[in-house]
PDBQT receptor file of N, H, CA, C and O in Angstrom, charges set to zero:
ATOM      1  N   UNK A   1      -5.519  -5.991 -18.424  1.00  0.00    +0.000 N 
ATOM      2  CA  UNK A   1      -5.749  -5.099 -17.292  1.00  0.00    +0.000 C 
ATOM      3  C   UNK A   1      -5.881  -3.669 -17.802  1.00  0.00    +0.000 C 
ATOM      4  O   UNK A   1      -5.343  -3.084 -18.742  1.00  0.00    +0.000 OA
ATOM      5  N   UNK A   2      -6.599  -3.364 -17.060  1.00  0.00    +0.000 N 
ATOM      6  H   UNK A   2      -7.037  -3.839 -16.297  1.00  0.00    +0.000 HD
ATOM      7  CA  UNK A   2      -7.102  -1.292 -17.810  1.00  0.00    +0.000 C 
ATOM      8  C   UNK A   2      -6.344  -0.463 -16.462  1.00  0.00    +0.000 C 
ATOM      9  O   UNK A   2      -5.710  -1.031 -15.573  1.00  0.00    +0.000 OA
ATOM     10  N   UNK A   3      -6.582   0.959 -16.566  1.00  0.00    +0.000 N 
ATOM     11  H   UNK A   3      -7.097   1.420 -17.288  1.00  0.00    +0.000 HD
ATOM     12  CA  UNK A   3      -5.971   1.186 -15.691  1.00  0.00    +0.000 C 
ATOM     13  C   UNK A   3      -6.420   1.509 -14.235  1.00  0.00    +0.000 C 
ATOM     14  O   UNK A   3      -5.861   1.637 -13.145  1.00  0.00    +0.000 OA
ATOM     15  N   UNK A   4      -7.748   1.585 -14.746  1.00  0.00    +0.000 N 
ATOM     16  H   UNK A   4      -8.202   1.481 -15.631  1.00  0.00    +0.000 HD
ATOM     17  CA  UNK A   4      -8.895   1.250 -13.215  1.00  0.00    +0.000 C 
ATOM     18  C   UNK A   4      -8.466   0.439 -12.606  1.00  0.00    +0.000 C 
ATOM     19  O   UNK A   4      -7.926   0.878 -11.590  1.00  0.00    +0.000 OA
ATOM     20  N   UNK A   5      -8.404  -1.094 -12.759  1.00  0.00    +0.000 N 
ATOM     21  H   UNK A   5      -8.843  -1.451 -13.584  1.00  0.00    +0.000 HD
ATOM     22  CA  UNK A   5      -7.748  -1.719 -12.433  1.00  0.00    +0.000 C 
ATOM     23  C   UNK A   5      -6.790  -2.141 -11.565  1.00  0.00    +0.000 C 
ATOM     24  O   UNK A   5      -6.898  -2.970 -10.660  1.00  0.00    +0.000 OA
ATOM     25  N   UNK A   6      -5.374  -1.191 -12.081  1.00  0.00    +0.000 N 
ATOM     26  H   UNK A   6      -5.287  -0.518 -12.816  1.00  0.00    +0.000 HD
ATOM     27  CA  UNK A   6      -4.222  -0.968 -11.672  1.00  0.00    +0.000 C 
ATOM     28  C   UNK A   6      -4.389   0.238 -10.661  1.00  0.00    +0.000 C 
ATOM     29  O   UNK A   6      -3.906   0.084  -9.539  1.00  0.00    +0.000 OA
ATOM     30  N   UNK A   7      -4.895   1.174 -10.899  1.00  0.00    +0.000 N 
ATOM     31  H   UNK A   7      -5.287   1.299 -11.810  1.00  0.00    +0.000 HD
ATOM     32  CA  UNK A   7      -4.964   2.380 -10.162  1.00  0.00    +0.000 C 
ATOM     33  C   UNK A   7      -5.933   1.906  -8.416  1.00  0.00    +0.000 C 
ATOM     34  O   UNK A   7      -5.733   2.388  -7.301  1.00  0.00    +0.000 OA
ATOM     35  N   UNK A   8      -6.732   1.052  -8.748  1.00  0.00    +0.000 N 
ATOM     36  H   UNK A   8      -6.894   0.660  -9.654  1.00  0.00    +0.000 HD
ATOM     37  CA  UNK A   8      -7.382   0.639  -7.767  1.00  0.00    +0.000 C 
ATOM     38  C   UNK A   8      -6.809  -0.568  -6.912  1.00  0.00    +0.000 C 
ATOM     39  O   UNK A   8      -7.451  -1.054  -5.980  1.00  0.00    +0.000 OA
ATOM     40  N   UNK A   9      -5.471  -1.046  -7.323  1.00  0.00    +0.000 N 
ATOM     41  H   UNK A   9      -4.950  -0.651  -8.080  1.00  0.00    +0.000 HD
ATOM     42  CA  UNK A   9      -5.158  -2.492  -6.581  1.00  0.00    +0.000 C 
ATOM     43  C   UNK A   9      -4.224  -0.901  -5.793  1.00  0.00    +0.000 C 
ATOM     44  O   UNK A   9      -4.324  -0.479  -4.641  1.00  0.00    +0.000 OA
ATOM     45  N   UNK A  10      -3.501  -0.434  -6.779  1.00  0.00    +0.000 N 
ATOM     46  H   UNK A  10      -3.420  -0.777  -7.715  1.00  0.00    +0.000 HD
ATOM     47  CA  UNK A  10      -2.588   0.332  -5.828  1.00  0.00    +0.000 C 
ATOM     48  C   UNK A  10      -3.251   0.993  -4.464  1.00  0.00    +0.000 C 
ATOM     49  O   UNK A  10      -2.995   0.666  -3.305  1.00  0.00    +0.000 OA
ATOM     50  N   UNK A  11      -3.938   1.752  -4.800  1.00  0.00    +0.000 N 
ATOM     51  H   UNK A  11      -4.145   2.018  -5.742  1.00  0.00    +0.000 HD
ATOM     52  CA  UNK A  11      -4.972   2.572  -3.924  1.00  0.00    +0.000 C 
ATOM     53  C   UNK A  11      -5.597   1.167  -2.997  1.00  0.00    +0.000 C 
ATOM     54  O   UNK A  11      -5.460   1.089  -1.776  1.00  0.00    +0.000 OA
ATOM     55  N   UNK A  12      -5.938   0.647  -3.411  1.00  0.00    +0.000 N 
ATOM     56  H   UNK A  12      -6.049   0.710  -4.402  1.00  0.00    +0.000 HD
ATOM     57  CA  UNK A  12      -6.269  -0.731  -1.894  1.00  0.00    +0.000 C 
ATOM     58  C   UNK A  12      -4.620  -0.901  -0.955  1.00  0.00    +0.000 C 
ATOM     59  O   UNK A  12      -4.472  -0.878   0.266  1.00  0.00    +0.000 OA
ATOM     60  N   UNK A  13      -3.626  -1.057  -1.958  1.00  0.00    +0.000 N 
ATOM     61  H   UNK A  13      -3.747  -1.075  -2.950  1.00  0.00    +0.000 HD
ATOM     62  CA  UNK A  13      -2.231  -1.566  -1.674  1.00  0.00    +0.000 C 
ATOM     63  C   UNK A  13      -1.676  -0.390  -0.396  1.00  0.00    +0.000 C 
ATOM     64  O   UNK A  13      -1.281  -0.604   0.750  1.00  0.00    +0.000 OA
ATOM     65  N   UNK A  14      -1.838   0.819  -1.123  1.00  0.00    +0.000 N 
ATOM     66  H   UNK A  14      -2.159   0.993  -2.054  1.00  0.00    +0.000 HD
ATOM     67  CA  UNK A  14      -1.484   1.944   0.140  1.00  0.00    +0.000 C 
ATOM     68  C   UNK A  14      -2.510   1.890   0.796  1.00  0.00    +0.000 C 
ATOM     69  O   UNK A  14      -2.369   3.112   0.765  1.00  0.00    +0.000 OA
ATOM     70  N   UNK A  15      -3.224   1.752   1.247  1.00  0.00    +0.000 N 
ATOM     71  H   UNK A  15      -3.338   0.759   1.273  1.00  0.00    +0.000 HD
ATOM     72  CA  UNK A  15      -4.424   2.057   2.048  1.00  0.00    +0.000 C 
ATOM     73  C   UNK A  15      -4.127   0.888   3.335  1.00  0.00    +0.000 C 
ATOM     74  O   UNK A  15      -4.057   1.257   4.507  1.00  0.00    +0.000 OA
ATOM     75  N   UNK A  16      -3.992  -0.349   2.983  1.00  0.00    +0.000 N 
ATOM     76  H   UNK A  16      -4.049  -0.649   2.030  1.00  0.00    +0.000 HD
ATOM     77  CA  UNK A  16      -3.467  -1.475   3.491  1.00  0.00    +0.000 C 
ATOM     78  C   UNK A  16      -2.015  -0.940   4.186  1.00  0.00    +0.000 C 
ATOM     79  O   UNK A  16      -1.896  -1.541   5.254  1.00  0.00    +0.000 OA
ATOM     80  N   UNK A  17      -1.506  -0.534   4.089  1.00  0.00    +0.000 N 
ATOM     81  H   UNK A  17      -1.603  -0.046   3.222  1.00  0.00    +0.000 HD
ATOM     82  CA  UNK A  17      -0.117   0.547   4.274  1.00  0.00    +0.000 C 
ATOM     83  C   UNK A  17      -0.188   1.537   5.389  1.00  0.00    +0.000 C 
ATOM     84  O   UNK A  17       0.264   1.675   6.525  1.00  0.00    +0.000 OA
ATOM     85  N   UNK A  18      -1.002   2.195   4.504  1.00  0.00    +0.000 N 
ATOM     86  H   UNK A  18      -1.369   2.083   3.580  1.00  0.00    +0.000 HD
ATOM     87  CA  UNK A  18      -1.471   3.252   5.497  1.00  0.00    +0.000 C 
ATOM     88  C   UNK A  18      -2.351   2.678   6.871  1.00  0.00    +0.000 C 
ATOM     89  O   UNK A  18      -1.722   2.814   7.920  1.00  0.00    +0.000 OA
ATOM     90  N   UNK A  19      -3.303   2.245   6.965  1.00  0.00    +0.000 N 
ATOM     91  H   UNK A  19      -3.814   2.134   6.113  1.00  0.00    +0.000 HD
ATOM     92  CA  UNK A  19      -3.736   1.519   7.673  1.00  0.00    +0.000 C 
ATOM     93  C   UNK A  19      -2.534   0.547   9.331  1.00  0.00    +0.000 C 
ATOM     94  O   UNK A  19      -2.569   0.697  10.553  1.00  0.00    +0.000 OA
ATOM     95  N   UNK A  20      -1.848  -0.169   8.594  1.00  0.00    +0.000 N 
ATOM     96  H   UNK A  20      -1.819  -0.291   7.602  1.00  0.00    +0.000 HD
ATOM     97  CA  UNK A  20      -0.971  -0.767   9.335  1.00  0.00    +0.000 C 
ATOM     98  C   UNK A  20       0.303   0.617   9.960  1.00  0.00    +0.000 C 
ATOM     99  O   UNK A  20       1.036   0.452  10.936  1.00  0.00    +0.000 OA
ATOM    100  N   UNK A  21       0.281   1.332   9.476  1.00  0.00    +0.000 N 
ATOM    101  H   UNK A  21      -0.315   1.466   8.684  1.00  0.00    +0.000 HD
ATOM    102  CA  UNK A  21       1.079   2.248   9.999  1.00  0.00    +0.000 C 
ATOM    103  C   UNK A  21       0.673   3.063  11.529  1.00  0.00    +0.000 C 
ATOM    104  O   UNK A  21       1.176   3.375  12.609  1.00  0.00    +0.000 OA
ATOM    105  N   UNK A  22      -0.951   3.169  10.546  1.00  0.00    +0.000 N 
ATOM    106  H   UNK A  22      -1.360   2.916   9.669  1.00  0.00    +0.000 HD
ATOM    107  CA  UNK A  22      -1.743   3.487  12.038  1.00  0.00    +0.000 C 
ATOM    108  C   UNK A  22      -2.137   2.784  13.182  1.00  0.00    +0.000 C 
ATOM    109  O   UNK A  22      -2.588   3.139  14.271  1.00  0.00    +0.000 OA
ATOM    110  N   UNK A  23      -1.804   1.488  12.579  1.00  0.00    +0.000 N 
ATOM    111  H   UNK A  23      -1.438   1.200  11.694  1.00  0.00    +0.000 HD
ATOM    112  CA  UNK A  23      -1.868   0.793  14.142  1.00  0.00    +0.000 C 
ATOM    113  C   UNK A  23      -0.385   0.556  14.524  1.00  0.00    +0.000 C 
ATOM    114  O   UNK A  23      -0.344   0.030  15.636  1.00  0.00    +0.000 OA
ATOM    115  N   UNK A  24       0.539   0.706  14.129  1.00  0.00    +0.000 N 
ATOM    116  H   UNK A  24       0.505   1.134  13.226  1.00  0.00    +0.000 HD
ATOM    117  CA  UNK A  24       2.262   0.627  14.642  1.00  0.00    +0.000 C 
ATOM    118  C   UNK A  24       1.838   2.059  15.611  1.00  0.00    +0.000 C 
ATOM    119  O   UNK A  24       1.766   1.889  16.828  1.00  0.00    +0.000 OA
ATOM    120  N   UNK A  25       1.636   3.085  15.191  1.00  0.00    +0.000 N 
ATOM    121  H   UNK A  25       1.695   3.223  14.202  1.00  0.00    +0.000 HD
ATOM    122  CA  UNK A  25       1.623   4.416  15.761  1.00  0.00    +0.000 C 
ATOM    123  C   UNK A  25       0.858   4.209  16.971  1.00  0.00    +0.000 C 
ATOM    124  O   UNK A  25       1.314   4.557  18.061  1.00  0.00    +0.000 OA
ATOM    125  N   UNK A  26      -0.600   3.507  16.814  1.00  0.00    +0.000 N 
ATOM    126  H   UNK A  26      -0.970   3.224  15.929  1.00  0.00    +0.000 HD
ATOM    127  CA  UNK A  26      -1.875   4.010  17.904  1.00  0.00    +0.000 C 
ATOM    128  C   UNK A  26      -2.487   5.412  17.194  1.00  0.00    +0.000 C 
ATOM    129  O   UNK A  26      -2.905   6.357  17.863  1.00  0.00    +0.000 OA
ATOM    130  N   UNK A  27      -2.467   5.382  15.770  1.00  0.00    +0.000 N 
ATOM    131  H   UNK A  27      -2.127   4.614  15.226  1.00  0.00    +0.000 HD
ATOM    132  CA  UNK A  27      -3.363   6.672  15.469  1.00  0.00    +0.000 C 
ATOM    133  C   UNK A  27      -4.541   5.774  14.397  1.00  0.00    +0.000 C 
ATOM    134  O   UNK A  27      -4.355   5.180  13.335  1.00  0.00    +0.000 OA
ATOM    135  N   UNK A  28      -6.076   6.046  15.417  1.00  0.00    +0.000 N 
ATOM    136  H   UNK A  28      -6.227   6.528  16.280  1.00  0.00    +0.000 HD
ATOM    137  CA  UNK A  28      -6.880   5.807  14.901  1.00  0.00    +0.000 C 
ATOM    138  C   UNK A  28      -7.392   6.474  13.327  1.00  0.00    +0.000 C 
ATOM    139  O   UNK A  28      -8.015   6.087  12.339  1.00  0.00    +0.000 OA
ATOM    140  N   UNK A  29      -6.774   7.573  13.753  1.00  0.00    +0.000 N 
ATOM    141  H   UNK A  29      -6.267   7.887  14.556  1.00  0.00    +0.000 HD
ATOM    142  CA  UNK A  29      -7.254   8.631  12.147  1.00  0.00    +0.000 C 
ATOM    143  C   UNK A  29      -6.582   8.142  11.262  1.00  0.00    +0.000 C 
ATOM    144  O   UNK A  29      -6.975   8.364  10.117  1.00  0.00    +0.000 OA
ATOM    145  N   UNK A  30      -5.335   7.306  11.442  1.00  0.00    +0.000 N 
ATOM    146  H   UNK A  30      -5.015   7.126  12.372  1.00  0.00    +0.000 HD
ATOM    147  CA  UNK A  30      -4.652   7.208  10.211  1.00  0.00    +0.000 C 
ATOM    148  C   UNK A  30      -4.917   5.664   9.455  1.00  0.00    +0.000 C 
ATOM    149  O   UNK A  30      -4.804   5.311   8.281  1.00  0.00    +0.000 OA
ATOM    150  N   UNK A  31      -5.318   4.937  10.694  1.00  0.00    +0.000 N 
ATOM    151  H   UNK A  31      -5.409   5.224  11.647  1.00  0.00    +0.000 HD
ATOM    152  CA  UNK A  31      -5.993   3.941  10.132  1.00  0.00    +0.000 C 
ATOM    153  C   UNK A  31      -7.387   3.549   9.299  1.00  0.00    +0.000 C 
ATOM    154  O   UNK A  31      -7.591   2.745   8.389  1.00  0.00    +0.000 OA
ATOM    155  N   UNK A  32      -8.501   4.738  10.221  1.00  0.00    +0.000 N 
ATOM    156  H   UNK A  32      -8.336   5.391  10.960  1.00  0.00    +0.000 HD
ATOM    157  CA  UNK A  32      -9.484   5.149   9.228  1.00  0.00    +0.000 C 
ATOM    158  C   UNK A  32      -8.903   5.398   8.001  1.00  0.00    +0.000 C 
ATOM    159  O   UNK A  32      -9.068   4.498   7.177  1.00  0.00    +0.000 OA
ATOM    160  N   UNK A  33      -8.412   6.145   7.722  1.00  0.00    +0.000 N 
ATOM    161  H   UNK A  33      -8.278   6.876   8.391  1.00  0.00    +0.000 HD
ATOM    162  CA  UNK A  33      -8.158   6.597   6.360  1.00  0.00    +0.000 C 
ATOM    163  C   UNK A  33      -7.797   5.603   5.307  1.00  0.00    +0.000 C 
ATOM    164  O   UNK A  33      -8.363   5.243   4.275  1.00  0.00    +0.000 OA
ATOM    165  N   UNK A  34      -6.727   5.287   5.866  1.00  0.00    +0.000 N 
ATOM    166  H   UNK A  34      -6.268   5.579   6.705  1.00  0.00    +0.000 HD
ATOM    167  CA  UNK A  34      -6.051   3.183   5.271  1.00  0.00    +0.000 C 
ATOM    168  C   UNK A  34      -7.502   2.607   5.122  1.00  0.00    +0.000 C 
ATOM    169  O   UNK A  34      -7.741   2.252   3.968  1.00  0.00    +0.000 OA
ATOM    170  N   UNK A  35      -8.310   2.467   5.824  1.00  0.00    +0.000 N 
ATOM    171  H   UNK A  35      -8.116   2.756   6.762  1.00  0.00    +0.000 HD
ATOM    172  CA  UNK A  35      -9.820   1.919   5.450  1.00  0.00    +0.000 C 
ATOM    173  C   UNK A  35     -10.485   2.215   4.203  1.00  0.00    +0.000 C 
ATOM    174  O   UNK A  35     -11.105   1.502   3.414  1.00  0.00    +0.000 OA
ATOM    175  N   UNK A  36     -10.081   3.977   4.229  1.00  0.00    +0.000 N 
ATOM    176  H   UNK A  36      -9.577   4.557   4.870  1.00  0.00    +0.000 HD
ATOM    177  CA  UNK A  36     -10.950   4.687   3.107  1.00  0.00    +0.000 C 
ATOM    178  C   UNK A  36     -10.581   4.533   2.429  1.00  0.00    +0.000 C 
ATOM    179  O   UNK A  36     -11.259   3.967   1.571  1.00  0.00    +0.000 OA
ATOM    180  N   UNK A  37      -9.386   4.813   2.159  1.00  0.00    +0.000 N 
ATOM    181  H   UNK A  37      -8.836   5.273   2.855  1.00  0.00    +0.000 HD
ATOM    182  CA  UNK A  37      -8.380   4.517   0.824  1.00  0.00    +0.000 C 
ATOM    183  C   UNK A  37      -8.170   2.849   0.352  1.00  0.00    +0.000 C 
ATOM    184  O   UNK A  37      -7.888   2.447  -0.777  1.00  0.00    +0.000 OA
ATOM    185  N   UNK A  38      -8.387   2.083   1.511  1.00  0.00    +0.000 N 
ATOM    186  H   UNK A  38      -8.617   2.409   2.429  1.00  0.00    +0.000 HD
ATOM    187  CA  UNK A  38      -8.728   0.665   0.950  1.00  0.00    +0.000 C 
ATOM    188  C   UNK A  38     -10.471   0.154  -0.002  1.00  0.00    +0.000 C 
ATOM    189  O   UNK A  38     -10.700  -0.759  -0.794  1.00  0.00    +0.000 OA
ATOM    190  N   UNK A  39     -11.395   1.279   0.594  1.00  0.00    +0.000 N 
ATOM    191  H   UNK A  39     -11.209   2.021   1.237  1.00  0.00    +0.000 HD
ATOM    192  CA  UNK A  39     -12.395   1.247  -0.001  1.00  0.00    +0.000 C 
ATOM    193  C   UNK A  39     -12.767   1.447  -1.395  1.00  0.00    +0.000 C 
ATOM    194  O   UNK A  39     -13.287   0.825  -2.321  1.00  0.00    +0.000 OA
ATOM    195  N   UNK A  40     -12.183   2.793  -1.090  1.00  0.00    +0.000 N 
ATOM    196  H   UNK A  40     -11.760   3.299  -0.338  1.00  0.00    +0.000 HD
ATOM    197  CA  UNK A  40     -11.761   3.449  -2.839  1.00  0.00    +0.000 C 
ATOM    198  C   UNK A  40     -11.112   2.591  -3.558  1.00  0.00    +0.000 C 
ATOM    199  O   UNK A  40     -11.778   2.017  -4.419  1.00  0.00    +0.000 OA
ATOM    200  N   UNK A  41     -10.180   2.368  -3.481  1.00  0.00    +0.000 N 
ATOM    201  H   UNK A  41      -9.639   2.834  -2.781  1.00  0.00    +0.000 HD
ATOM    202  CA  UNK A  41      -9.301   1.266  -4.203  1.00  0.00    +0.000 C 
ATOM    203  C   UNK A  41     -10.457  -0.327  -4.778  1.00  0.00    +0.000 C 
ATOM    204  O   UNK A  41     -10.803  -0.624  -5.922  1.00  0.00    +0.000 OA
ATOM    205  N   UNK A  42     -10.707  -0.890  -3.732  1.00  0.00    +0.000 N 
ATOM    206  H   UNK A  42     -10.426  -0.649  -2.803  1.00  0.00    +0.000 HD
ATOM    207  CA  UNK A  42     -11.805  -2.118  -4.308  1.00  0.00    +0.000 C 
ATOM    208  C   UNK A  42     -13.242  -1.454  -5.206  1.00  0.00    +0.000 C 
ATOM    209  O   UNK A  42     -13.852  -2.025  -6.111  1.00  0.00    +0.000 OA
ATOM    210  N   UNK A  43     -13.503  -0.181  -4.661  1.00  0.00    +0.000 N 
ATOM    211  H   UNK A  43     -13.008   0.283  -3.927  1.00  0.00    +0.000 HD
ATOM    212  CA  UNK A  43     -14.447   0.224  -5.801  1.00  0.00    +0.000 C 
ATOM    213  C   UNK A  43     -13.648   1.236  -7.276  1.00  0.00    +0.000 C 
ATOM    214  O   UNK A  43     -14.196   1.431  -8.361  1.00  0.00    +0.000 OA
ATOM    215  N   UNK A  44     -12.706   1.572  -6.990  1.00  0.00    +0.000 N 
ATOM    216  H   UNK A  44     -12.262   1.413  -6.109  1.00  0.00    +0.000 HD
ATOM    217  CA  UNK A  44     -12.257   1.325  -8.829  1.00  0.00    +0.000 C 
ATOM    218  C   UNK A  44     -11.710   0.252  -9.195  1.00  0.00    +0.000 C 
ATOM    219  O   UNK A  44     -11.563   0.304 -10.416  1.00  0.00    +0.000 OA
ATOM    220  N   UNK A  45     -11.296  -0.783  -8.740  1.00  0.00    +0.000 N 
ATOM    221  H   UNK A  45     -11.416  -0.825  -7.748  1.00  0.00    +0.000 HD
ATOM    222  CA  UNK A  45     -10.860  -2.019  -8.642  1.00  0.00    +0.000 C 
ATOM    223  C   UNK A  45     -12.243  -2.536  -9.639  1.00  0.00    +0.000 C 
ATOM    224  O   UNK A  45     -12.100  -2.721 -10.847  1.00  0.00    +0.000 OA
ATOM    225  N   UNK A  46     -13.248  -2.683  -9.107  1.00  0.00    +0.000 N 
ATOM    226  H   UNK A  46     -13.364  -2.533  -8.125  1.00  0.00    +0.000 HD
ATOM    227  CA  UNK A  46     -15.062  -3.031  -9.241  1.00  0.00    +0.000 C 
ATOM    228  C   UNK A  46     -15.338  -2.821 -10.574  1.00  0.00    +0.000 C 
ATOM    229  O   UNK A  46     -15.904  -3.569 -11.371  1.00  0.00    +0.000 OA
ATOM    230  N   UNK A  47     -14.608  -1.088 -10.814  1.00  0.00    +0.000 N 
ATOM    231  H   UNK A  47     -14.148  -0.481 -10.166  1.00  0.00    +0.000 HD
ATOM    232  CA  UNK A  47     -15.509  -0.419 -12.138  1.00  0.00    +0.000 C 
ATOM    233  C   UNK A  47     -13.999  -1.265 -13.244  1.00  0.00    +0.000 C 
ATOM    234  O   UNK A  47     -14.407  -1.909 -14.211  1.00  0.00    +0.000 OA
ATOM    235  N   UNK A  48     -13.133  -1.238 -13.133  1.00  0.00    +0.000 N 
ATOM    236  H   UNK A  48     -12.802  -0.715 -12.348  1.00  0.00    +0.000 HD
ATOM    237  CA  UNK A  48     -12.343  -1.648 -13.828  1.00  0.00    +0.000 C 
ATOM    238  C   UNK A  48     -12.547  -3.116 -14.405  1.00  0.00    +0.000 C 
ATOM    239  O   UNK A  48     -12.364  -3.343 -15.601  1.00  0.00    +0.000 OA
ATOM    240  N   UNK A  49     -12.852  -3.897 -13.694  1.00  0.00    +0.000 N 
ATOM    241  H   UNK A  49     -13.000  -3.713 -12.722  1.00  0.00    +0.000 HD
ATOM    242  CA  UNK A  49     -13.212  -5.278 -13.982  1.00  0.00    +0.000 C 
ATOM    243  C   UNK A  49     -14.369  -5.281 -14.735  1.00  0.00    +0.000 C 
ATOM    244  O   UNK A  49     -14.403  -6.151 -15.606  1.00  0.00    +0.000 OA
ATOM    245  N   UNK A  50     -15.618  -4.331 -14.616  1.00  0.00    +0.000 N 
ATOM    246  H   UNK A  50     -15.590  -3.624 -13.909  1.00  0.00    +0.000 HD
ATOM    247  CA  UNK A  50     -16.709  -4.403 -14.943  1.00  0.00    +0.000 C 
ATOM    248  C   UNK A  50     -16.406  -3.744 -16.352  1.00  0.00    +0.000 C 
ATOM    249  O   UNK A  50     -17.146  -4.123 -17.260  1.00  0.00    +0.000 OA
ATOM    250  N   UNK A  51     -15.338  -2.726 -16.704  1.00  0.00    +0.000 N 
ATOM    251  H   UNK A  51     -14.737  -2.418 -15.967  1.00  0.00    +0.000 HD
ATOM    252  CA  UNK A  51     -14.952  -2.631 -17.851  1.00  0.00    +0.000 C 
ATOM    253  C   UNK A  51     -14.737  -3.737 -18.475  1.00  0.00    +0.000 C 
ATOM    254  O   UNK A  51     -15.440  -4.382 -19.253  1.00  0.00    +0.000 OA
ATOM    255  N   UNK A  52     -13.634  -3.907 -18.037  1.00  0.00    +0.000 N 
ATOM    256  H   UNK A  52     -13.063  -3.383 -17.405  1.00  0.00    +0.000 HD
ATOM    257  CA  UNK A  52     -12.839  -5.819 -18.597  1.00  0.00    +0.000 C 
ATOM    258  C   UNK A  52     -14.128  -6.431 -19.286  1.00  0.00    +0.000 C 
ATOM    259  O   UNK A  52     -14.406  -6.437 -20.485  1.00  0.00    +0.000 OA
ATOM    260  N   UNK A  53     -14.619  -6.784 -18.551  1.00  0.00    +0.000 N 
ATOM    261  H   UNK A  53     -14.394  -6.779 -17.577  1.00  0.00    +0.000 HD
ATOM    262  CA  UNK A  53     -15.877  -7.701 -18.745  1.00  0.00    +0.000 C 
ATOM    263  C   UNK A  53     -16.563  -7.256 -20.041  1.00  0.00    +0.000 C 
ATOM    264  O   UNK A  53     -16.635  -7.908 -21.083  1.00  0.00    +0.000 OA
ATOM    265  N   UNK A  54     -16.978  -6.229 -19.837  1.00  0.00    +0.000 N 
ATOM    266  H   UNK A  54     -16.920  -5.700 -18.990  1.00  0.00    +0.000 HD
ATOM    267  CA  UNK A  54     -17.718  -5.177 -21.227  1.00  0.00    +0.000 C 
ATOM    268  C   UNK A  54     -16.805  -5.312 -22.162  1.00  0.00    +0.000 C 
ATOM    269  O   UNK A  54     -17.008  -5.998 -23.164  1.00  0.00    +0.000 OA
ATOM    270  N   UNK A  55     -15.983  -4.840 -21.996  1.00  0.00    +0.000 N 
ATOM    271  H   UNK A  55     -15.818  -4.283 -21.182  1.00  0.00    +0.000 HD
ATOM    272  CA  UNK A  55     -14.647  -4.971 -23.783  1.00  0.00    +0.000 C 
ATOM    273  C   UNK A  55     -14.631  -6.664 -23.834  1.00  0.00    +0.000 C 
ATOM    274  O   UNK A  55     -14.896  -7.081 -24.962  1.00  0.00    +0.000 OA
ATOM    275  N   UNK A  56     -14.406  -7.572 -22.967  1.00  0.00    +0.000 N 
ATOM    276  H   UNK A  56     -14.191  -7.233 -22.051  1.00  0.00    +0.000 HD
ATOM    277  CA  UNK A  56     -14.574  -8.917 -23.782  1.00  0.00    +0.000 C 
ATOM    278  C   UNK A  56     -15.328  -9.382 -24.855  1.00  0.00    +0.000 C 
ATOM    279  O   UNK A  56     -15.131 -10.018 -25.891  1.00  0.00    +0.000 OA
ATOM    280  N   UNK A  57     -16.838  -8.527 -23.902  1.00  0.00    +0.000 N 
ATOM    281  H   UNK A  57     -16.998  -8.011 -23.061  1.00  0.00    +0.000 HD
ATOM    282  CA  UNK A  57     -17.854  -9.119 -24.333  1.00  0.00    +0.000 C 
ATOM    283  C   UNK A  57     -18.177  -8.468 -25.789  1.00  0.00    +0.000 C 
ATOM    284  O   UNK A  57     -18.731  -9.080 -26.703  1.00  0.00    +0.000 OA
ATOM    285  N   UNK A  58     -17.851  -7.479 -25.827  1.00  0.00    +0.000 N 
ATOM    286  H   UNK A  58     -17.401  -6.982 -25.085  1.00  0.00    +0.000 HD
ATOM    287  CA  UNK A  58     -17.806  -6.704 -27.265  1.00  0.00    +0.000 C 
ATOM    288  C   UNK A  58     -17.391  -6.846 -28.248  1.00  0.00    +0.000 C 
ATOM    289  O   UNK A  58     -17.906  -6.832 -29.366  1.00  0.00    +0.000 OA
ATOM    290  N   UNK A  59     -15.482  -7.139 -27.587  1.00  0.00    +0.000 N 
ATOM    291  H   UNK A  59     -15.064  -7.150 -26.679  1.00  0.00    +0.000 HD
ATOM    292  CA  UNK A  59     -14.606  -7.336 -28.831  1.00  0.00    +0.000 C 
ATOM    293  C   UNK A  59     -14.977  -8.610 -29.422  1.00  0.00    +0.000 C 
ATOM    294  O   UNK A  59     -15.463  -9.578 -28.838  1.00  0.00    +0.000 OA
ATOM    295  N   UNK A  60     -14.686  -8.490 -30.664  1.00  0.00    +0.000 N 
ATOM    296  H   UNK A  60     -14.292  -7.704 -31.139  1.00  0.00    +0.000 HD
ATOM    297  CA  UNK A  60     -14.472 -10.195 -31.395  1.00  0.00    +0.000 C 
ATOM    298  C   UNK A  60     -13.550 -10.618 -31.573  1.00  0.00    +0.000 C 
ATOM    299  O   UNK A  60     -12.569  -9.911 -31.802  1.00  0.00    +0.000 OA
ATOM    300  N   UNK A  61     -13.488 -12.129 -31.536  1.00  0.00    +0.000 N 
ATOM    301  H   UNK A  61     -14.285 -12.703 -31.350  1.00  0.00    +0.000 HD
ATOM    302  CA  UNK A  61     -12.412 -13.121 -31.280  1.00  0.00    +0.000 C 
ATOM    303  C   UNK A  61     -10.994 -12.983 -32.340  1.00  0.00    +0.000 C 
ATOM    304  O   UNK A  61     -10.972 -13.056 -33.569  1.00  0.00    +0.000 OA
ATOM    305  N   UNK A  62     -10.270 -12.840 -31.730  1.00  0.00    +0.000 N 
ATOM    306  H   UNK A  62     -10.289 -12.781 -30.732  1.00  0.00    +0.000 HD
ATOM    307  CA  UNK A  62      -8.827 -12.299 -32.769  1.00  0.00    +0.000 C 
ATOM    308  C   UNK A  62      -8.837 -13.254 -33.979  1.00  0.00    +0.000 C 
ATOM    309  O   UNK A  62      -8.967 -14.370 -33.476  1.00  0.00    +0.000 OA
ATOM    310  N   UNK A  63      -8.766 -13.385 -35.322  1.00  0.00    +0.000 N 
ATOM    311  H   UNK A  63      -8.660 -12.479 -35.731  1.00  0.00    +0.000 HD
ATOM    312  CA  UNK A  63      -8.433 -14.100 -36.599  1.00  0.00    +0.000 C 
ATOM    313  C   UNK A  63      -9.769 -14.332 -36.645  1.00  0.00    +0.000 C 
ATOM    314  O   UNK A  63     -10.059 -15.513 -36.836  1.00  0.00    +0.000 OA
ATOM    315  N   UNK A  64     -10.677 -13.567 -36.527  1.00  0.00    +0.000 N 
ATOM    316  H   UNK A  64     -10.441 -12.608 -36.371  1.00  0.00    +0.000 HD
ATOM    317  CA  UNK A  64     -12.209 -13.879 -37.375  1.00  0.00    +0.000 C 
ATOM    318  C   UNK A  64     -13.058 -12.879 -37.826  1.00  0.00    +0.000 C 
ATOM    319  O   UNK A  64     -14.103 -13.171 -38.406  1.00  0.00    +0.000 OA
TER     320      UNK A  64
């Protein structure tokens, strides 16, 4: 795991958070935002994996 990755499950994780808070409240703005911040989160989530993928494909196989 890189830290795109990590930085992006979190950022989905609060957003999901945030989100549910705004509907306990009845505040639409705060749930938008939980949206946005859930968005953000799956797109560095996206670039992080797409890293992953690239360093696999690069590195060579350990003991060769």
């Amino acid at each position: 795991m890189n830290k795109d990755q990590i930085k992006g499950k979190a950022k989905d994780l609060a957003g999901k958070v945030q989100e549910q808070a705004g509907r306990m409240v009845g505040s639409e703005e705060q749930q938008a935002k939980g949206l946005a911040k859930q968005a953000t989160g799956k797109t560095q989530q996206g670039l992080g994996n797409a890293k992953e993928t690239v360093h696999k494909a690069t590195t060579p196989p350990k003991g060769h």
